[in-house]
N, C-alpha and C positions, 0 to 999 in steps of 0.2 A: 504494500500500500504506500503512493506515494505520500511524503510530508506536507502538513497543513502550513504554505505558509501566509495567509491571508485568513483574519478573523473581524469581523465587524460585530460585534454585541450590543443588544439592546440600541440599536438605532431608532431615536427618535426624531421626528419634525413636526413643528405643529405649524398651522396658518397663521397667515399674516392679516397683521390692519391695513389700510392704506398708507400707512407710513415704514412699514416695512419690520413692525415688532410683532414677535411672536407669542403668540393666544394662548397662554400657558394653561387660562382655564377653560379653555373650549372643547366641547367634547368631540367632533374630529380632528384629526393629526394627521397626516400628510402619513409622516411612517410611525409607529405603535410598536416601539421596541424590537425590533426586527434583528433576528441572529443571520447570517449568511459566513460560510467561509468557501474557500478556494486551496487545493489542491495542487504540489507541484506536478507541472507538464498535464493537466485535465481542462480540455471542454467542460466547463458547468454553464448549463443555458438557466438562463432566467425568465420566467416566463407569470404572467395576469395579463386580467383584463385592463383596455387603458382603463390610466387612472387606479392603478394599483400601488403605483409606487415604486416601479422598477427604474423608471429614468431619474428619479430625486434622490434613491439608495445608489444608484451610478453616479450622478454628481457629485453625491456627497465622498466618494471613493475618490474621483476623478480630482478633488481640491475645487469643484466649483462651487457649491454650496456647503455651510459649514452644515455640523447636524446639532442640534439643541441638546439632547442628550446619547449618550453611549459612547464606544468607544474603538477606534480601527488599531489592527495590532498586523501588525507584519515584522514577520520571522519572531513573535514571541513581544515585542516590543511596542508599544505607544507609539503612533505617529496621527499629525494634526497639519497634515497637507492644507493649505490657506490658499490655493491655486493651484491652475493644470499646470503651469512648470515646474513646480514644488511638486508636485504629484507625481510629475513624469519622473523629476530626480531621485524620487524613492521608488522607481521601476515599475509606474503605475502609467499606461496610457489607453487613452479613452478617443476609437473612434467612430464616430457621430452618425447619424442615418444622413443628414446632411453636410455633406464636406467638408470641412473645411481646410481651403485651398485657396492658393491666389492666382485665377486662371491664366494671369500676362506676365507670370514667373515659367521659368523652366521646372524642370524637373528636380534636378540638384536644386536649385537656388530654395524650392518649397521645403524640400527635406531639412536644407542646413536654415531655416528661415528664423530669425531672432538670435542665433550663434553662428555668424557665418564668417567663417576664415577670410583671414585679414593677411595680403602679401605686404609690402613694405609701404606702401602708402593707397593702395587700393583693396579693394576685396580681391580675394583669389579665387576668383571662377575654376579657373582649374584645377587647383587643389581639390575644390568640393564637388566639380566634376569627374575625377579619378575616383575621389571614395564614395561617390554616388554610384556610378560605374560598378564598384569593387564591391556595394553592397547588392544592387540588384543580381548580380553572375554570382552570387552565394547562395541565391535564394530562386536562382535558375529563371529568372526574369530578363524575358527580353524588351526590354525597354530601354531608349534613347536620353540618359538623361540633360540632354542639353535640347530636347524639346518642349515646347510650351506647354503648358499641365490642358488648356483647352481642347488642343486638339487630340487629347487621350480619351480611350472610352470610359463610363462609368467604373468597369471593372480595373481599367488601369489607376483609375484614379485613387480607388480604394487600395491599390496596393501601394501607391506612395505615400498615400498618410502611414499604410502598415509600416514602410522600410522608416518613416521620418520618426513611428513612436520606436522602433529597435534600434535606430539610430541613438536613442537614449539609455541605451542598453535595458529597457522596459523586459520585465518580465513578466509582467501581467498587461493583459491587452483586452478593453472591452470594446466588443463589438455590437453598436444598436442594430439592430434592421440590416445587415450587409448585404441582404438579398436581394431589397425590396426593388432596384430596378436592374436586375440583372437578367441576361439571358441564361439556359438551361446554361450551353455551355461556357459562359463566364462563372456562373453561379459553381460547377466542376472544378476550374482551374480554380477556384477560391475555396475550397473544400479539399483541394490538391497543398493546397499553401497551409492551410491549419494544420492541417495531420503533418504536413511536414516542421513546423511549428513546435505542434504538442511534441513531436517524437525530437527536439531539441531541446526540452525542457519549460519551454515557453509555456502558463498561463491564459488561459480566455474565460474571459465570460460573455459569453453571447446571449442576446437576449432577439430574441424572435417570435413572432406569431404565426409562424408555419408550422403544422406540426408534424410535415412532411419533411422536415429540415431534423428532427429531432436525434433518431434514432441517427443518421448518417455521422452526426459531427459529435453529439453529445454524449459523457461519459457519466454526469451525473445531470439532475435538473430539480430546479429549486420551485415553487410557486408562491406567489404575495396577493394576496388581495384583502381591498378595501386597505390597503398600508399594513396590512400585519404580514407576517409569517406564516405558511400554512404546512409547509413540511417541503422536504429533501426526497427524489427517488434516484434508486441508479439506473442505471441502463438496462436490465433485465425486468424493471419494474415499469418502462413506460409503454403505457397502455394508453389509448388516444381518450376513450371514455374517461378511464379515469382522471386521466392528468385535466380535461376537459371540467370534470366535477370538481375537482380543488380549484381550478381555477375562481368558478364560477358561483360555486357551493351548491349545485343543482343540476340532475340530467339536463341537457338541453332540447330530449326528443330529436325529431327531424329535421333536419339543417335546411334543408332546401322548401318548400313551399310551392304547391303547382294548384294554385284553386283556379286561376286565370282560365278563361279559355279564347282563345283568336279569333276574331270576327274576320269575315270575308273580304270588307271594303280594304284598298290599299290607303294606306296614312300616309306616306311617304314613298316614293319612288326616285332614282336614280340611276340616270341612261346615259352612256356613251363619256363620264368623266374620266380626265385624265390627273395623276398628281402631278404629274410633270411632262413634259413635250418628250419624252420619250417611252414611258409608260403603255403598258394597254390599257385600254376605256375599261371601266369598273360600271356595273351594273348592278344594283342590290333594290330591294324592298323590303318592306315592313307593313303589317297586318295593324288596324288597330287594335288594340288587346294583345297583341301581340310579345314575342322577347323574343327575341334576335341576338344572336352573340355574334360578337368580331373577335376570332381567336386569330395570332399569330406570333410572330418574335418579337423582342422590343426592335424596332424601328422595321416593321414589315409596312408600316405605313398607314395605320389605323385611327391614330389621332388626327395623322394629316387628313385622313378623309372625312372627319367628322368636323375639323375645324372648313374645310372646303367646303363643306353642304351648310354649315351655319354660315357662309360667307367672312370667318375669322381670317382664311390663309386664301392667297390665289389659286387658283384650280385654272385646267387645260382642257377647256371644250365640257359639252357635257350639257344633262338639264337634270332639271330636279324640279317633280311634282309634287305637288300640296295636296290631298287629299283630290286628285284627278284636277287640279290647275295647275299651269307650269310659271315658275316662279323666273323673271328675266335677270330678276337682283339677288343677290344672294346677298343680305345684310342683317346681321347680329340685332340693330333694334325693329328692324321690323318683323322678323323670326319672333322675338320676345313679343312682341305685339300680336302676331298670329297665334302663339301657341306652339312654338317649337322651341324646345333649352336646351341647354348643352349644359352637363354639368363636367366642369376640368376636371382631369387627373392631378393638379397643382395643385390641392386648396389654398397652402398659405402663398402664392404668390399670384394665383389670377381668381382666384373662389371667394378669398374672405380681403378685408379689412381687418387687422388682427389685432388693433389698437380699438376697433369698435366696440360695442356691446354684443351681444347676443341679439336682440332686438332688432338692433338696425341693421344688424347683417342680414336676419332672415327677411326685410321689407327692402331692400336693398334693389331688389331688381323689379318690384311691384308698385314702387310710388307712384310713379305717372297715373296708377289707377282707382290708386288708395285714396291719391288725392289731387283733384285733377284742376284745383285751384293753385296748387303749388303750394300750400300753405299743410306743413305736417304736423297732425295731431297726434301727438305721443298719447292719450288715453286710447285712439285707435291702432296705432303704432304695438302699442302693450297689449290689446287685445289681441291683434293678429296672432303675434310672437306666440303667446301665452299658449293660445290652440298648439300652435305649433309642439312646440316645447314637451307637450302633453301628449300630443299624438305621436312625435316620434321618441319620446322619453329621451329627452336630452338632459343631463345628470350634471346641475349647474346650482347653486349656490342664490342666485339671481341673473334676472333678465339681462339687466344694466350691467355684468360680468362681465370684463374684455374678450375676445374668443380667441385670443394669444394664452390665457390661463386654462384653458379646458384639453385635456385627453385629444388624441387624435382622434378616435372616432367618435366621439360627440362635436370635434370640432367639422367633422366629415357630415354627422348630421343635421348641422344647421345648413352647413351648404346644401342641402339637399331639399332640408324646410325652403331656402331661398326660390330653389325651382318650384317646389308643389305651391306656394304661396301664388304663383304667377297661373296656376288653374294650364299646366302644359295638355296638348296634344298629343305631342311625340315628347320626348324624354329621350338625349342621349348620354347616357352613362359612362365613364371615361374612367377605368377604374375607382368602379366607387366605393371598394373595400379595402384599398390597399393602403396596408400600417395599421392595421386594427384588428383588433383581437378577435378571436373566435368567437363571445358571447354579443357584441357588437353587430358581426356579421353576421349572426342569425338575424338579428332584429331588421337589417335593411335587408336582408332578404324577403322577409315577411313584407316590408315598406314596396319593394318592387312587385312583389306577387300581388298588394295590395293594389296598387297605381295599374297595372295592367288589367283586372279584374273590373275597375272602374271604364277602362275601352282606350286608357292612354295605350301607345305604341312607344313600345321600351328600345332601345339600340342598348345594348351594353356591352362596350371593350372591356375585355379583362385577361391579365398573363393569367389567372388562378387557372387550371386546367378543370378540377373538380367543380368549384363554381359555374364553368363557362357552361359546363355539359350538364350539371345539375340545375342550373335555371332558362336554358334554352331551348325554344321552341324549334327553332332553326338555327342552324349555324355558317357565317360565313369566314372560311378562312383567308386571307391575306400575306403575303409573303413578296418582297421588293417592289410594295408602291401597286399590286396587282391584288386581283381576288383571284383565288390559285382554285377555289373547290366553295361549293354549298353543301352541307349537309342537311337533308331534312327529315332524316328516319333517328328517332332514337336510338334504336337499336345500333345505327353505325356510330354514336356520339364516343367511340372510345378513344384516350388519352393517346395511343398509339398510332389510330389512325390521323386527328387530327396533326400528331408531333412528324408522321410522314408527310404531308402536307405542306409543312413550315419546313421542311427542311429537303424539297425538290423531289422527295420519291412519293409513288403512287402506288 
């Protein structure tokens, strides 16, 4: 059995006031005495529902937040990391579902970035180009480190924050979400990198909401919810139900939800577009009532065609009917005006205002109708919300809460309240589960199953494979900017076939 060198005890956090003090007497806490340790050279994934308390027990690891009470011990000893570089320098690094990187740096330069080798009166690119160089060919990485970090893929990217926290000779390395926009096989060569990793000695704690990811990478697995602790399994012990129930504290029954049934009339049609002047024309429909999946790889071309049919991105020829009329304009506010939404794969950069309430996020895209004098009444404003809030159980404190402070997937279903508020038609779906936990994703399943039942017409891209095939009536696949295959039998909806699809065989 490897040695334990990582202990956190009784971690506690409580909420804050508006000025940033901590609620000693309030009866929830953020985290509620929470134990967690770590294991030399072990994958230990970490796993609840959002809003459990995994990413504030990481910060508080990482030096970014302190913890009100308990107490972190590495190799046996007290330590009180006041920041990530203090953190790092006690062989702690932490990296983030979102990057951080400086895209108009090189590759070396991002590694060595806040300690960068000094020649005699300049920096020394070169110096920190060689040992940039000297560490990626250790670690069997072919990558250029004197290119700009932009033009790397997601998966490279993620592997230079890896080499920049080893660079600090880190021995413990948290990983949030590393998946979440990854292809199959990028997703491989970064499961290739752990194991080679753990079998050096190296530290992880992964924290994911795949539970497809579990068993591949994971040696032990911990769960939190509601901020507490709720027990430790090892790898012989994870069972999807069960680990499911601790998360949750509850069976969840049936994950998917088919009460919908597809009317006849077409809602939407799409003939002859192109994503680009050298592409084939794409062809697809949508039934009202309907659900429709867009399965393929990350960048088969899926969002572009959704952003092309709401008139967001330019498109190459083509028409698109409205419910048997054909639309000459393809434009975002008169879509929103018709009854057509898009709802982004992005929330915190194109979905939400993150500095807003809750409230005005979700009336955000409905004003012109709420109030068509221009003049906004917050007691109707509050009423909307309030419905809202209630029908898709968004798990907030108050209305008037920033939607920077809420869990991903509550932050995922306001964006969502924004589109049902605007009374949609069609409805397309742009990963609408992705970064959220299991018990989340039932709930917007049931949300889609709902809205379809009603006779909206659903589009929904999604990488999840089991989702795509568990809520799709039909399925279209996508693969370089093209629709490669329609699937319309259940029965052919399997993960295999579609994955031959995306990747040129038939």
């Amino acid at each position: 059995m490897n040695k334990t060198i990582l202990e956190m005890k009784g971690i506690t956090k409580y909420i804050f006031d508006a000025y940033g003090n901590a609620l000693r007497n309030a009866t929830v806490k953020i985290l509620d005495g929470v134990n967690f340790d770590l294991r030399e050279g072990e994958v230990h994934i970490l796993v609840g529902e959002n809003g459990a308390g995994k990413s504030t027990l990481m910060k508080i690891l990482g030096g970014i937040l302190p913890p009100d009470e308990g107490e972190i011990l590495l190799d046996g000893k007290v330590v009180h990391p006041r920041n990530a570089r203090e953190a790092m320098e006690l062989g702690i690094g932490f990296i983030h579902q979102e990057l951080n990187l400086c895209n108009n740096l090189s590759v070396a330069q991002n590694i060595f970035i806040g300690r960068e080798k000094k020649g005699r009166f300049l920096m020394d690119n070169r110096g920190m180009v060689k040992e940039a160089r000297r560490m990626l060919n250790e670690l069997g990485i072919d990558i250029d480190p004197t290119m700009q970090v932009a033009k790397l893929s997601t998966a490279q990217q993620q592997v230079v924050e890896i080499v920049k926290v080893l660079s600090y000779n880190c021995r413990i390395i948290i990983m949030d979400e590393p998946t979440s926009s990854l292809t199959k096989k990028e997703i491989d060569f970064l499961f290739g990198l752990i194991h080679k990793l753990r079998s050096e000695g190296v530290s992880i704690i992964y924290i994911s909401h795949r539970t497809e990811e579990f068993e591949q990478v994971g040696d032990r697995l911990s769960v939190l919810r509601d901020g507490q602790y709720i027990g430790t399994l090892v790898r012989e012990e994870f069972e999807i139900d069960r680990i499911v129930k601790m998360m949750v504290g509850r069976q969840l029954g049936e994950m998917y939800e088919n009460h919908h049934v597809p009317g006849s009339e077409v809602a939407l049609e799409v003939k002859g577009m192109r994503l680009e002047p050298h592409t084939a024309p794409i062809d697809i429909k949508v039934h009202a009532g309907e659900i429709v999946g867009m399965g393929g790889l990350v960048g088969a071309g899926r969002t572009e065609l959704a952003k092309s049919i709401y008139g967001a991105r330019r498109s190459f020829g083509g028409e698109v009917y409205y419910y048997g009329k054909k639309y000459a304009t393809l434009d975002p506010q008169k879509w929103l005006r018709d009854g057509l939404i898009y709802l982004t794969e992005d929330r915190k950069d194109e979905g939400l205002i993150l500095e807003m309430g809750i409230a005005e996020n979700i009336t955000l895209a409905n004003l012109w109708r709420m109030f068509k004098k221009g003049v906004i009444k917050p007691s109707v404003e509050r009423e909307t919300s309030d419905k809202m809030v209630e029908e898709l159980n968004i798990m907030c404190k108050n209305k008037t809460q920033p939607v920077k402070t809420l869990s991903g997937g509550n932050q995922q279903k306001v964006v969502l309240g924004k589109c049902l508020v605007t009374t949609p038609k069609v409805l397309i779906l742009d990963e609408p589960t992705r970064g959220i936990d299991v018990g989340a994703k039932r709930e917007i399943y049931h949300i889609i199953d709902s809205i379809a039942a009603e006779g909206v017409a659903v589009i929904m891209i999604s990488s999840d494979m089991p989702e795509l095939i568990g809520m799709s009536d039909r399925i279209y696949v996508m693969k370089d900017g093209c629709v490669v295959a329609e699937i319309k039998d259940k029965a052919d909806m399997q993960q295999e076939k579609i994955l031959s699809y995306t990747i040129g065989q038939k």
